[in-house]
Backbone of each chain as ProteinMPNN parsed JSONL, in Angstrom:
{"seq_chain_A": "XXXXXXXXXXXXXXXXXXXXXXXXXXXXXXXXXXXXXXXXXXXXXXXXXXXXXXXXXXXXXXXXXXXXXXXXXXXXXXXXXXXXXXXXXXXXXXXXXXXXXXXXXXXXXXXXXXXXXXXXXXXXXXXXXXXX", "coords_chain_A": {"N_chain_A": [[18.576, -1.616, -26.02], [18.628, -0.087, -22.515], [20.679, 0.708, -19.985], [20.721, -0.335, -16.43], [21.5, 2.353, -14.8], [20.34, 4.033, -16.66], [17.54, 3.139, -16.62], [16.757, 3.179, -14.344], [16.631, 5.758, -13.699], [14.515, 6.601, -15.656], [12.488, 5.464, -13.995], [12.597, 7.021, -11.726], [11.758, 8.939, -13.0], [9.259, 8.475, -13.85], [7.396, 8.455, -11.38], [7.396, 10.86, -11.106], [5.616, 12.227, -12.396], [2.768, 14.575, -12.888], [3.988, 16.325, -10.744], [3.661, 19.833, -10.14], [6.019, 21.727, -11.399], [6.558, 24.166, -12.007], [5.982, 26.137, -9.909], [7.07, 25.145, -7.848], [9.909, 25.664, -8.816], [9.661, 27.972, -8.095], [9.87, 28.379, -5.453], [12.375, 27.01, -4.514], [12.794, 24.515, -5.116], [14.188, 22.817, -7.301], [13.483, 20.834, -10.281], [15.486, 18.911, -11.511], [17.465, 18.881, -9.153], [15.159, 17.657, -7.315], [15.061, 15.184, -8.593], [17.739, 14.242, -8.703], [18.055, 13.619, -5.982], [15.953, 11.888, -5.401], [16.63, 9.932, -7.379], [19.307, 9.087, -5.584], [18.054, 8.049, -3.321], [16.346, 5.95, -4.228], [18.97, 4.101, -5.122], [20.018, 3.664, -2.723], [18.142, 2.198, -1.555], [18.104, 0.186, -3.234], [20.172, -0.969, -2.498], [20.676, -1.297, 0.613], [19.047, -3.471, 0.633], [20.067, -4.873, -0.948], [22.534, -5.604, 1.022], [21.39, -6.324, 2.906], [19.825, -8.506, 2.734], [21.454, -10.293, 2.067], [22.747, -10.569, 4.688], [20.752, -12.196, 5.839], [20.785, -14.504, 5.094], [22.812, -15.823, 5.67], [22.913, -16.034, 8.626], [19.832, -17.182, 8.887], [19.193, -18.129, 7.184], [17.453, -18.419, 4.384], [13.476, -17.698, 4.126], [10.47, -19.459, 4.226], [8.956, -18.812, 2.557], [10.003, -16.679, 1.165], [10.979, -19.196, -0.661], [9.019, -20.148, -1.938], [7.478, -20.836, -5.111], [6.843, -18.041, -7.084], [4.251, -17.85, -8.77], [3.18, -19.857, -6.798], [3.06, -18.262, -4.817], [0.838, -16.573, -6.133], [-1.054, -18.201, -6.058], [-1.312, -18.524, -3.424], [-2.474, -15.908, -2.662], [-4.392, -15.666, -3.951], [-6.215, -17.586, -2.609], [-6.381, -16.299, -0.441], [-7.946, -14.455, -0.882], [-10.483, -15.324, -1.34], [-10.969, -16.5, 1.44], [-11.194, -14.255, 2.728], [-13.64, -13.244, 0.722], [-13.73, -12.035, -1.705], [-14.3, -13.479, -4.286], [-14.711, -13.456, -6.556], [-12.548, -11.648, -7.575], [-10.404, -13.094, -6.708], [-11.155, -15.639, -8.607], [-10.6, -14.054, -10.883], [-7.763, -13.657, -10.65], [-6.935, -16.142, -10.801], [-7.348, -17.055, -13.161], [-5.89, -15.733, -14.928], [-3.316, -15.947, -14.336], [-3.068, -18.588, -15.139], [-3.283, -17.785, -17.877], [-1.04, -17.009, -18.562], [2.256, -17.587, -19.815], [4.799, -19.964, -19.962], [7.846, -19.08, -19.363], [10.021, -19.606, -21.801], [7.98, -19.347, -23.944], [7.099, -16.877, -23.749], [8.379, -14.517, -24.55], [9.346, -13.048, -22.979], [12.627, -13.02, -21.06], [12.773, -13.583, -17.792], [10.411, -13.992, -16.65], [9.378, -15.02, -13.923], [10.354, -13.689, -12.331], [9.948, -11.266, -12.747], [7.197, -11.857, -11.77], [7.465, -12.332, -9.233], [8.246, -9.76, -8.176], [5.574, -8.501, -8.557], [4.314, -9.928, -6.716], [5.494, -9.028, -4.198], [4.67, -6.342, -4.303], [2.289, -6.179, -3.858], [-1.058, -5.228, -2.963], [0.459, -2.43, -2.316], [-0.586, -0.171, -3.356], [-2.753, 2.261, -2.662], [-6.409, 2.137, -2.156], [-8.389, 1.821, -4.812], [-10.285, 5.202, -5.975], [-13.914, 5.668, -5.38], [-16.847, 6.658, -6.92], [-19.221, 8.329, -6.832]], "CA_chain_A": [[18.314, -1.915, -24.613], [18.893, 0.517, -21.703], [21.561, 0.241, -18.913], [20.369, -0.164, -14.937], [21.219, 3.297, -14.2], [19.279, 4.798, -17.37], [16.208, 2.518, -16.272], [16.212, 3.471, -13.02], [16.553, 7.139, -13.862], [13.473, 6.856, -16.112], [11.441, 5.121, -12.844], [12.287, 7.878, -10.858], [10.555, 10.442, -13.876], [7.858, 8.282, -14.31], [7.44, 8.968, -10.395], [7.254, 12.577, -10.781], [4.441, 12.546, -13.069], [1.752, 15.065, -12.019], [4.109, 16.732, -10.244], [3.978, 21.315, -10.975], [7.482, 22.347, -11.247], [6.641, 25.974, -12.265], [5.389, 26.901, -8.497], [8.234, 24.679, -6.951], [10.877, 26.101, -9.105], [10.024, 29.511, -7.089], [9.732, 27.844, -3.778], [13.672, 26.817, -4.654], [13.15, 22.768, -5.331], [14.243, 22.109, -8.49], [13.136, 19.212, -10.483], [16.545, 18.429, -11.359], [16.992, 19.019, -7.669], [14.762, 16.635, -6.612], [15.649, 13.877, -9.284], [18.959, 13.862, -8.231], [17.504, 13.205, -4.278], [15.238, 10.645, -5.659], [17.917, 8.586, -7.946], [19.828, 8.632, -4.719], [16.872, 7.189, -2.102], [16.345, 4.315, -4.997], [19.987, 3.553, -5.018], [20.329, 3.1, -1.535], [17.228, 1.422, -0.851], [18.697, -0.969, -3.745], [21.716, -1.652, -2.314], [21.003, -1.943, 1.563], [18.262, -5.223, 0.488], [21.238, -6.312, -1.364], [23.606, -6.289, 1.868], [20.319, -6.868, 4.177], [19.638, -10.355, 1.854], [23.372, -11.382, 2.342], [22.881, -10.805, 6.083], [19.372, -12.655, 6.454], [20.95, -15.644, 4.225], [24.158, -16.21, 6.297], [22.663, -15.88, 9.711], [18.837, -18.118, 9.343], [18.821, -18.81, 6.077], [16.043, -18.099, 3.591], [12.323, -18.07, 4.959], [9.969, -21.1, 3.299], [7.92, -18.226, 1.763], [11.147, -16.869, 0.076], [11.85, -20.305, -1.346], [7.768, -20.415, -2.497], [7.79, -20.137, -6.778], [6.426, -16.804, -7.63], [3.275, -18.601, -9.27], [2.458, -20.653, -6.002], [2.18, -17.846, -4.068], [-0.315, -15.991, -6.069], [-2.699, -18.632, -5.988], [-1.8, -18.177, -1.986], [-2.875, -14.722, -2.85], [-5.914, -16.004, -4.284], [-6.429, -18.298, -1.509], [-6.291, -15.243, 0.647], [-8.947, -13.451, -1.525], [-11.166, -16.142, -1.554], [-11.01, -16.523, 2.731], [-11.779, -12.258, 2.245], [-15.274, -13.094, 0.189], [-13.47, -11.522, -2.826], [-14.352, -14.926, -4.936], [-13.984, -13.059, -8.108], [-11.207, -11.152, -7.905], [-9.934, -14.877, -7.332], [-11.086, -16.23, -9.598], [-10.113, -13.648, -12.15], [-6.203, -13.56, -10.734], [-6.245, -16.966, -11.191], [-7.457, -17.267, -14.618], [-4.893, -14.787, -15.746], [-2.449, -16.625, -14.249], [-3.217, -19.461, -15.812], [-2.968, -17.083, -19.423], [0.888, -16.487, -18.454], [3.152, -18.246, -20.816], [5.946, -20.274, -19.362], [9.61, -18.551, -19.746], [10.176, -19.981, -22.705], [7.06, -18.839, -24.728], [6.741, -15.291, -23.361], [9.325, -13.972, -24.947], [10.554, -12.67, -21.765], [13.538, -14.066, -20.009], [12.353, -12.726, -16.581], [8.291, -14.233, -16.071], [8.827, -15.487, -12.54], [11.452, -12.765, -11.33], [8.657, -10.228, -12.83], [5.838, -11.796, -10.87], [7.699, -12.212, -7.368], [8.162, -8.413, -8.023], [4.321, -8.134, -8.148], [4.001, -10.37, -5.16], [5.771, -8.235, -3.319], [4.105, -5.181, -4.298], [0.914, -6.811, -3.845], [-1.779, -4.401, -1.796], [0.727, -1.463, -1.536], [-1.373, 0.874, -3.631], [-4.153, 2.979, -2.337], [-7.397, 1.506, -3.237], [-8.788, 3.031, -6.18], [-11.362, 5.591, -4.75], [-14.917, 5.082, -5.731], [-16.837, 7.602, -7.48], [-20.608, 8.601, -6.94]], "C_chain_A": [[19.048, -0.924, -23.717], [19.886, 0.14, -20.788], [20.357, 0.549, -17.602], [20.045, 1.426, -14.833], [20.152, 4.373, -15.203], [17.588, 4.332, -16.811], [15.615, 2.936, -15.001], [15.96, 5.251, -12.762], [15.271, 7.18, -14.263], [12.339, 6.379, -15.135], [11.156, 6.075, -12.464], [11.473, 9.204, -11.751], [9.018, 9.703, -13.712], [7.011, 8.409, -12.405], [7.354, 10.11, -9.69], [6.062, 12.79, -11.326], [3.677, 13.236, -12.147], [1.966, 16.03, -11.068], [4.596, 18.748, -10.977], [5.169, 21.549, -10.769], [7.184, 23.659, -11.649], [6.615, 26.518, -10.562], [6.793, 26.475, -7.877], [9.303, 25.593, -7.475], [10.743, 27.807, -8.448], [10.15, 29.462, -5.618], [11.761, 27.337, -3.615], [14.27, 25.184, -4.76], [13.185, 22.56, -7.182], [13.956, 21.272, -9.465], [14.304, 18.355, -11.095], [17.002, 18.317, -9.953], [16.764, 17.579, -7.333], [14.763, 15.157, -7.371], [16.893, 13.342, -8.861], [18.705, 13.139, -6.442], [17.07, 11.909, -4.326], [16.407, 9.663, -6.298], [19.113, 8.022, -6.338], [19.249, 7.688, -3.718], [16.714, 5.643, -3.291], [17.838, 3.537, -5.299], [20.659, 3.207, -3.405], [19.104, 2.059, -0.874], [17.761, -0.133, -1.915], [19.801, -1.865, -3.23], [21.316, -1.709, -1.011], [20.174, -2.777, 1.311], [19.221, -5.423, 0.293], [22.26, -6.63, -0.251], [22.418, -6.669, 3.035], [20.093, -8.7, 4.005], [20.843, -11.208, 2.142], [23.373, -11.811, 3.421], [22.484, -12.31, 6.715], [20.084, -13.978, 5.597], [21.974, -16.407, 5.537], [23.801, -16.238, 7.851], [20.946, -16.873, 9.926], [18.627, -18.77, 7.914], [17.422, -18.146, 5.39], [14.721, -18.674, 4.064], [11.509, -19.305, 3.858], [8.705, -20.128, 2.529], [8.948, -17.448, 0.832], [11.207, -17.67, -0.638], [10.288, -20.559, -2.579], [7.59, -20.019, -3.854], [6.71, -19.092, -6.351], [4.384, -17.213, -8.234], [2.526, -19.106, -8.069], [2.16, -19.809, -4.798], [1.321, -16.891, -4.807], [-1.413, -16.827, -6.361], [-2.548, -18.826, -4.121], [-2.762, -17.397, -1.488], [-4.151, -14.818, -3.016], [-7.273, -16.553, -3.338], [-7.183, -17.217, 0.115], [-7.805, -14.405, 0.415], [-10.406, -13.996, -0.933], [-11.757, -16.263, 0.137], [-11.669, -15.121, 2.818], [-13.111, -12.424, 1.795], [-15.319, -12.141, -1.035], [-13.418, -13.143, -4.06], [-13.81, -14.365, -6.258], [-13.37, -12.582, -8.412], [-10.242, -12.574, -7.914], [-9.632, -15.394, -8.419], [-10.435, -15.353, -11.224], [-8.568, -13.156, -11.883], [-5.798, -15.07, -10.808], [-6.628, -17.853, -12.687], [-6.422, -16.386, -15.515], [-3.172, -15.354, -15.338], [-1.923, -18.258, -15.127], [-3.0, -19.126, -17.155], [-1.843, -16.816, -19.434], [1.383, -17.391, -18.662], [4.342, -18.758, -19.667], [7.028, -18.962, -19.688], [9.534, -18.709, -21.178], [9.316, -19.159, -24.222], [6.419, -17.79, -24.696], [7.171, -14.528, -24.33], [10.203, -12.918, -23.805], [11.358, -13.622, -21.356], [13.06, -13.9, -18.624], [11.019, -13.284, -16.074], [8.446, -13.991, -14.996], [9.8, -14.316, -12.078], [10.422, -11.089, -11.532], [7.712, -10.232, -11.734], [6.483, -12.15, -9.119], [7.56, -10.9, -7.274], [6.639, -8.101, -7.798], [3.543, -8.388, -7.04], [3.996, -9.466, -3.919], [5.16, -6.84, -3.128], [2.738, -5.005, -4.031], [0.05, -5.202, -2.613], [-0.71, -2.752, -1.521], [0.514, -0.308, -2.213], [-2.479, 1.188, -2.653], [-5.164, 2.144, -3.077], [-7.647, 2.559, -4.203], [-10.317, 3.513, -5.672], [-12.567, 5.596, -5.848], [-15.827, 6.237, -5.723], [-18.523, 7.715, -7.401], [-21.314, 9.128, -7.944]], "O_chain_A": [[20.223, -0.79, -24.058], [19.994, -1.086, -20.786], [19.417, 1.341, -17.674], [18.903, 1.884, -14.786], [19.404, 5.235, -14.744], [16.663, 5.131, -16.663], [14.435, 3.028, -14.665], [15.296, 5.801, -11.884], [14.539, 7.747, -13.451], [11.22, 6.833, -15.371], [9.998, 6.49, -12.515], [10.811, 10.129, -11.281], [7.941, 10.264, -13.508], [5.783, 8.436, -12.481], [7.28, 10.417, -8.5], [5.341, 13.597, -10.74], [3.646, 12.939, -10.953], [1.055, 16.63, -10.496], [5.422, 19.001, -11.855], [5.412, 21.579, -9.562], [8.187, 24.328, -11.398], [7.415, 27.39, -10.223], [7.572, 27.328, -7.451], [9.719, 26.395, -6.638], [11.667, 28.62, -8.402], [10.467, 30.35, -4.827], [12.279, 27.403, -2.501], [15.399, 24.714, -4.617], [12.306, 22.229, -7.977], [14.89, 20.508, -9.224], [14.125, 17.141, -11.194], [16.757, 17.165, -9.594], [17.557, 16.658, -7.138], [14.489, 14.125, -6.76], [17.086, 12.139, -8.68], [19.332, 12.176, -6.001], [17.492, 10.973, -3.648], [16.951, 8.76, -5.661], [19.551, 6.887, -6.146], [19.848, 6.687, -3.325], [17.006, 4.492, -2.968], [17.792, 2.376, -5.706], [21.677, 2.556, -3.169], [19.233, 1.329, 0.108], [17.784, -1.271, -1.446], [20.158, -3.019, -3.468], [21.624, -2.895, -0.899], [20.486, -3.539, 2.226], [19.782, -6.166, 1.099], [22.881, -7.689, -0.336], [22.747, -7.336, 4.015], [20.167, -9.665, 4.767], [21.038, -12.403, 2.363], [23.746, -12.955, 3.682], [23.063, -13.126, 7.432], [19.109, -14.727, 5.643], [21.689, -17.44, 6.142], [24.82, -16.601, 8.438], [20.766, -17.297, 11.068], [17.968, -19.782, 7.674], [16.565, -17.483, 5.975], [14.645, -19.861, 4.382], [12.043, -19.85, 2.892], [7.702, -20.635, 2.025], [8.724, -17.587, -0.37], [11.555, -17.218, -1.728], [10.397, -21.004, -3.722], [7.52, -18.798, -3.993], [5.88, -19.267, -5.459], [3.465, -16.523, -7.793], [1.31, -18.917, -8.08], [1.382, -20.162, -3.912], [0.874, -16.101, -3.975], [-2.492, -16.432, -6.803], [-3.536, -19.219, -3.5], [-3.563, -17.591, -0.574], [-4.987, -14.188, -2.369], [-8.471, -16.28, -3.264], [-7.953, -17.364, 1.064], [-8.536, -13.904, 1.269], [-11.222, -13.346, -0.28], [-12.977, -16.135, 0.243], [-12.884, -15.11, 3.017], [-13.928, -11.756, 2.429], [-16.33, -11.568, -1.441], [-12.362, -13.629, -4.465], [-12.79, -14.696, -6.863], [-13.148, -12.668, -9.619], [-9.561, -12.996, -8.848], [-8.593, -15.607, -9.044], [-10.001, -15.863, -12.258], [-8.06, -12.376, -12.69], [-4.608, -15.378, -10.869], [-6.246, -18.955, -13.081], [-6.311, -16.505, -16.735], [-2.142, -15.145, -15.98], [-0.854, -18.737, -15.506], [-2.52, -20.037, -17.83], [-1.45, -16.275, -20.467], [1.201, -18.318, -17.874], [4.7, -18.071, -18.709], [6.671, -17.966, -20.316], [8.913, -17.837, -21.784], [9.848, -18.609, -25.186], [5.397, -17.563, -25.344], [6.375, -13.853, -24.984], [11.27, -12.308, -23.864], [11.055, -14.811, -21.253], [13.013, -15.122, -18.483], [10.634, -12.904, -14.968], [7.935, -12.957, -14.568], [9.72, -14.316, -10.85], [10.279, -10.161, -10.736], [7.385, -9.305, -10.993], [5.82, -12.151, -8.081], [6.804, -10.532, -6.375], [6.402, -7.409, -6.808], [2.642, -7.751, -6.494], [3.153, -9.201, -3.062], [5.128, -6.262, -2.041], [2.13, -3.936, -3.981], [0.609, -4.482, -1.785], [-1.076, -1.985, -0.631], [1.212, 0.66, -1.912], [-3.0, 0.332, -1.938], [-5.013, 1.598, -4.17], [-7.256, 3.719, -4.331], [-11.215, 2.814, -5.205], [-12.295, 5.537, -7.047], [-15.797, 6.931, -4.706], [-19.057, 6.914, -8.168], [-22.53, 9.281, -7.83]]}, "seq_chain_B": "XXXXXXXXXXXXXXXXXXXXXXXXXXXXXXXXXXXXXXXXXXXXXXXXXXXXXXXXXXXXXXXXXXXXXXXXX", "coords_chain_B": {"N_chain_B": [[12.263, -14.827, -41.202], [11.508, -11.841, -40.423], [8.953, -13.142, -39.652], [9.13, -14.584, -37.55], [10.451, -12.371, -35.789], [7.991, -10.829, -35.016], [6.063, -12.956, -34.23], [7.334, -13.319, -31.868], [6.869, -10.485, -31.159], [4.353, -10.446, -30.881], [3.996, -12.359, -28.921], [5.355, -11.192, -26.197], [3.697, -8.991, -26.198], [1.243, -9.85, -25.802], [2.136, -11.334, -23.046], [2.81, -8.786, -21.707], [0.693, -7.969, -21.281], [-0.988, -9.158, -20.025], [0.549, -9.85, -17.759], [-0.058, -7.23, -16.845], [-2.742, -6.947, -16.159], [-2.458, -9.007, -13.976], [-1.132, -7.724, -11.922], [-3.011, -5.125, -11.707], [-4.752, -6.856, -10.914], [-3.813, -7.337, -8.439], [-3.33, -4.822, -7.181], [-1.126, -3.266, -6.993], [-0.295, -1.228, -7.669], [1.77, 0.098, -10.181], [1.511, 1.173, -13.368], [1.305, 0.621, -16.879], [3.689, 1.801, -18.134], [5.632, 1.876, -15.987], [5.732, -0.428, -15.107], [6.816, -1.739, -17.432], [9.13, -1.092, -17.468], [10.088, -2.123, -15.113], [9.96, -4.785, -15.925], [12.116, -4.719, -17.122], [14.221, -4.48, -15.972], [14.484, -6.362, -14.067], [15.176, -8.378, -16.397], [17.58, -7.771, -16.584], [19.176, -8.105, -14.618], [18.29, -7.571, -11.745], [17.679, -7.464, -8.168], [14.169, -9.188, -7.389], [12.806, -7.933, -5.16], [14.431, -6.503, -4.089], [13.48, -4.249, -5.77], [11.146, -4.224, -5.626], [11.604, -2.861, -2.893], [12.863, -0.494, -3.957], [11.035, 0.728, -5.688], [8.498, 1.402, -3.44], [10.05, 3.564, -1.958], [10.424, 5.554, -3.822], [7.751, 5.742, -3.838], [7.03, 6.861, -1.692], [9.031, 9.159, -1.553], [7.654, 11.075, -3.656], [5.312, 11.03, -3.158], [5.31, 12.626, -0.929], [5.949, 14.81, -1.397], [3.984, 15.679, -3.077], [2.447, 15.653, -1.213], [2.941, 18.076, 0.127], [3.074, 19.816, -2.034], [-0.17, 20.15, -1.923], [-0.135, 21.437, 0.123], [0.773, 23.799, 0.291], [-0.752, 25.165, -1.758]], "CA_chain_B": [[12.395, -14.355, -40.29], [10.708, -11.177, -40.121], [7.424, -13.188, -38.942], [9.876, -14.721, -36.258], [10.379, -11.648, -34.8], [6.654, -10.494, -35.348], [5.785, -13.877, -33.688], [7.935, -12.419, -30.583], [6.828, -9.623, -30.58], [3.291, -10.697, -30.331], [4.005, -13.233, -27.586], [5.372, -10.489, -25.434], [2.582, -7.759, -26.206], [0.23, -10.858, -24.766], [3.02, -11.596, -21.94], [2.823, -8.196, -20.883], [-1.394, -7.436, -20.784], [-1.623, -10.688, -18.405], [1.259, -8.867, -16.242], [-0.64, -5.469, -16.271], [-4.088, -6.964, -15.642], [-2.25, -9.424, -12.56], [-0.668, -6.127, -11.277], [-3.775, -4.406, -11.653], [-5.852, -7.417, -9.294], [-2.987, -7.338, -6.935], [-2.947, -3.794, -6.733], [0.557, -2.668, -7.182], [-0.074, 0.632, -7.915], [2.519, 0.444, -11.535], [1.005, 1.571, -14.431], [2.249, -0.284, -18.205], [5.328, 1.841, -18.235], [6.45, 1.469, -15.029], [5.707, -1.867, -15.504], [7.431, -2.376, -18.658], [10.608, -0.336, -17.046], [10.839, -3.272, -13.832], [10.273, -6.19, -16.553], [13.312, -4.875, -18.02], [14.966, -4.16, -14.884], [14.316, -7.944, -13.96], [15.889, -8.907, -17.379], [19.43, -6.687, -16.257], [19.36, -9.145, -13.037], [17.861, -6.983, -10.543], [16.494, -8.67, -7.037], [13.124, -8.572, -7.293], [12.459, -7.891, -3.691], [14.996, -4.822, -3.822], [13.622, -3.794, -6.766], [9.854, -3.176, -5.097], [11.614, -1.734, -1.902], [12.879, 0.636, -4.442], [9.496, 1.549, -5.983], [8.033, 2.29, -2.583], [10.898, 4.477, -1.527], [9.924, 6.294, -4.701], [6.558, 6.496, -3.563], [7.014, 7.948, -0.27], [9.161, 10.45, -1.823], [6.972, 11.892, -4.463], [3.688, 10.959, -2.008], [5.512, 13.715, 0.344], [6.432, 16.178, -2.314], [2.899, 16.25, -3.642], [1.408, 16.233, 0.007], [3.765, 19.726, 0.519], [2.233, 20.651, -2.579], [-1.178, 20.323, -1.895], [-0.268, 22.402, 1.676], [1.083, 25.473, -0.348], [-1.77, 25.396, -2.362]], "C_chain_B": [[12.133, -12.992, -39.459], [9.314, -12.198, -39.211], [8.242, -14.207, -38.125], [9.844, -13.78, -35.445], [9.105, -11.006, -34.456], [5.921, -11.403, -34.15], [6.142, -13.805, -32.048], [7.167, -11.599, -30.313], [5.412, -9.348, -29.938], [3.378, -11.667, -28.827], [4.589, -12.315, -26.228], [4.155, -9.338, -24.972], [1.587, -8.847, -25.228], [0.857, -10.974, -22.991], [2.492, -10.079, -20.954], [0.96, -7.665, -20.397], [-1.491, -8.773, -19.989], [-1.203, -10.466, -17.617], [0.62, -7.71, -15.53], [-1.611, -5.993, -15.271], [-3.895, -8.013, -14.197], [-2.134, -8.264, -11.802], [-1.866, -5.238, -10.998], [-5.043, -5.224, -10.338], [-5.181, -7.136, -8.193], [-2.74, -5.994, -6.367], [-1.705, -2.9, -6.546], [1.037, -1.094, -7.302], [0.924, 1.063, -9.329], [1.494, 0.519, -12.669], [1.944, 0.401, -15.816], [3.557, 0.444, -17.696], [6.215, 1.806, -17.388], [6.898, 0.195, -15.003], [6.869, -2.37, -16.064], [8.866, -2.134, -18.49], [10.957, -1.522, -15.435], [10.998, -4.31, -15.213], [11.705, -6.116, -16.901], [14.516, -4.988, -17.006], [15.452, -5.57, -14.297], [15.154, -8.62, -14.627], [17.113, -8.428, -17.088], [19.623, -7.57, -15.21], [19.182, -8.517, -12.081], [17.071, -7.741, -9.469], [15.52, -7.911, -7.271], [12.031, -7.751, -6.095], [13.153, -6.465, -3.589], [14.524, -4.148, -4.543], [11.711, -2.941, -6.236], [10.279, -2.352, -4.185], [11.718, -0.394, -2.577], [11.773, 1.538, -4.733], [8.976, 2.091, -4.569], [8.617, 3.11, -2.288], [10.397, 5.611, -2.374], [8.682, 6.603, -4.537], [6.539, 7.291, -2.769], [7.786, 8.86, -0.934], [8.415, 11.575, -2.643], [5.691, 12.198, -3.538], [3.991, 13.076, -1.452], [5.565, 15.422, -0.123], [4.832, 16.68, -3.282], [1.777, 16.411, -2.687], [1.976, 18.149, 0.553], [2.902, 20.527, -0.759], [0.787, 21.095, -2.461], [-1.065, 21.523, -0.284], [-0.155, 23.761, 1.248], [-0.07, 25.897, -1.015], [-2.888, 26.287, -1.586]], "O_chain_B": [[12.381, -12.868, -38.26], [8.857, -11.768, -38.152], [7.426, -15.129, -38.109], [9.319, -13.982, -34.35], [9.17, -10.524, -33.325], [5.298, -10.844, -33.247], [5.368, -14.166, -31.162], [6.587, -11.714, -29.233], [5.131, -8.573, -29.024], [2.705, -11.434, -27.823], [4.243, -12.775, -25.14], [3.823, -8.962, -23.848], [1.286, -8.58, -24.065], [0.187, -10.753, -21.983], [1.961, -10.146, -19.845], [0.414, -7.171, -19.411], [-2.499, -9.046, -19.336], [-1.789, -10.58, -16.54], [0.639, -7.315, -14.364], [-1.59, -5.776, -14.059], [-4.798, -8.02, -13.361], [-3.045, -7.872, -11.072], [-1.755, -4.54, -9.991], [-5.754, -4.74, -9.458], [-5.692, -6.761, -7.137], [-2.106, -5.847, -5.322], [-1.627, -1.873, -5.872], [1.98, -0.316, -7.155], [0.919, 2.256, -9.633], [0.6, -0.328, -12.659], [2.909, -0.339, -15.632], [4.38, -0.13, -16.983], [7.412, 1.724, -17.663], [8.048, -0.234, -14.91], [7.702, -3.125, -15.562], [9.728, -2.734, -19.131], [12.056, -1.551, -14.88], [12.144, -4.616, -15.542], [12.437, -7.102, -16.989], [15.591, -5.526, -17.269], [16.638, -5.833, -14.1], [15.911, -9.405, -14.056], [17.905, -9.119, -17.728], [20.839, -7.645, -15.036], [19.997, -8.796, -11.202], [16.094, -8.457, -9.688], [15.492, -6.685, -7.385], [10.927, -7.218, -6.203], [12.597, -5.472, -3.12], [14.915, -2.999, -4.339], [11.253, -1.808, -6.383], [9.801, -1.218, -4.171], [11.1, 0.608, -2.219], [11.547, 2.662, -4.286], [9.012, 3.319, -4.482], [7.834, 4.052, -2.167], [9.955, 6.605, -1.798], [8.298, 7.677, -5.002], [6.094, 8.423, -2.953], [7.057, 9.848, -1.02], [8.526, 12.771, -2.376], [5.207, 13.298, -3.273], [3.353, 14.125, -1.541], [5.374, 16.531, 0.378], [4.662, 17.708, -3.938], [0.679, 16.934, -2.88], [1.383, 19.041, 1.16], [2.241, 21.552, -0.593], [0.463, 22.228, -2.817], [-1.982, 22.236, 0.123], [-0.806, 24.705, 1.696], [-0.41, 27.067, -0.84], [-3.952, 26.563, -2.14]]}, "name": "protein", "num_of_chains": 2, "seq": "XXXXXXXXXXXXXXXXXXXXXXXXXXXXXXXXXXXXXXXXXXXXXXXXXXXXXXXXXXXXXXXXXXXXXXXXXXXXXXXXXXXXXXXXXXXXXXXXXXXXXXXXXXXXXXXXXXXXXXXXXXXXXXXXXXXXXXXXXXXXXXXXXXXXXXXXXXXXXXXXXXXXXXXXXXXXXXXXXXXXXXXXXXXXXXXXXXXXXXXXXXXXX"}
């Protein structure tokens, strides 16, 4: 098993993918360079949530969509789809939800701390572009 | 106890193709190994909330570094 900072090192490669380092490395950006830039921007964006979360706790308290299991809001999500006139993307995020193993029988420790992560990430790809 | 851990290791391989293919309705933009590099990240006790700001941060930086590339081009 990996440590934090190895894991988060290997994010920031898998983040480079795609990217030419022959041309850059004459332009004078490194790709050591710019790994080192990047490991830094993901260690600070880690750490001010973690003193932003402390703030937002101690001053209103946690919001009632914070407190919402991980599970109950993606059938919000679904809910959302469904209002949209996306019925079957619906229906097929909440049949796959329904195929996700408790904790216990995953063999992950992590399910629901996984899928808030996806919550959150929800929509912040590009669509996927569409091909004639 | 070999087909204990076998038995694992199938219940995760399943665990994680129901994560991809959520990730993949919800749009997330992670691929498996990114993927498979937060699950673990998750398992270390990482917030999961800091843990996407991170990923986008990481997007906008590469985004920017492969919109400069496409300008030199």
């Amino acid at each position: 098993s990996s440590s934090i900072t190895e894991l988060l090192g290997t994010l920031c490669d898998c983040s480079l993918s795609g990217v030419s380092w022959k041309r850059r490395a004459l332009g004078g950006v490194s790709k050591e360079g710019f790994r080192r830039a990047l490991k830094r921007r993901a260690y600070d964006a880690l750490l001010s949530k973690l003193f932003l979360d402390g703030s937002k706790v101690s001053s209103s308290g946690p919001s009632a969509t914070a407190q919402t299991p991980p599970r109950n809001r993606v059938l919000m999500i679904c809910f959302d789809l469904r209002v949209a006139g996306c019925r079957e993307e619906a229906e097929r995020l909440e049949d796959q939800l329904g195929r996700l193993p408790e904790e216990a029988s995953s063999g992950l420790k992590e399910i629901d701390a996984v899928l808030e992560l996806l919550v959150h990430l929800a929509g912040s790809a590009p669509p996927p572009s569409t091909s004639f | 106890m070999a087909s204990a851990a076998n038995a694992n290791l199938n219940a995760v391989r399943e665990t994680m193709d129901v994560l991809l293919e959520i990730s993949r309705l919800l749009n997330t933009g992670l691929d498996l190994e990114s993927l498979s590099i937060c699950v673990r990240l998750c398992e270390q006790g990482i917030n999961p909330e800091a843990l996407s700001a991170v990923i986008k941060e990481l997007r906008k930086a590469s985004e920017s570094l492969k919109t400069s590339e496409n300008c030199t081009n």
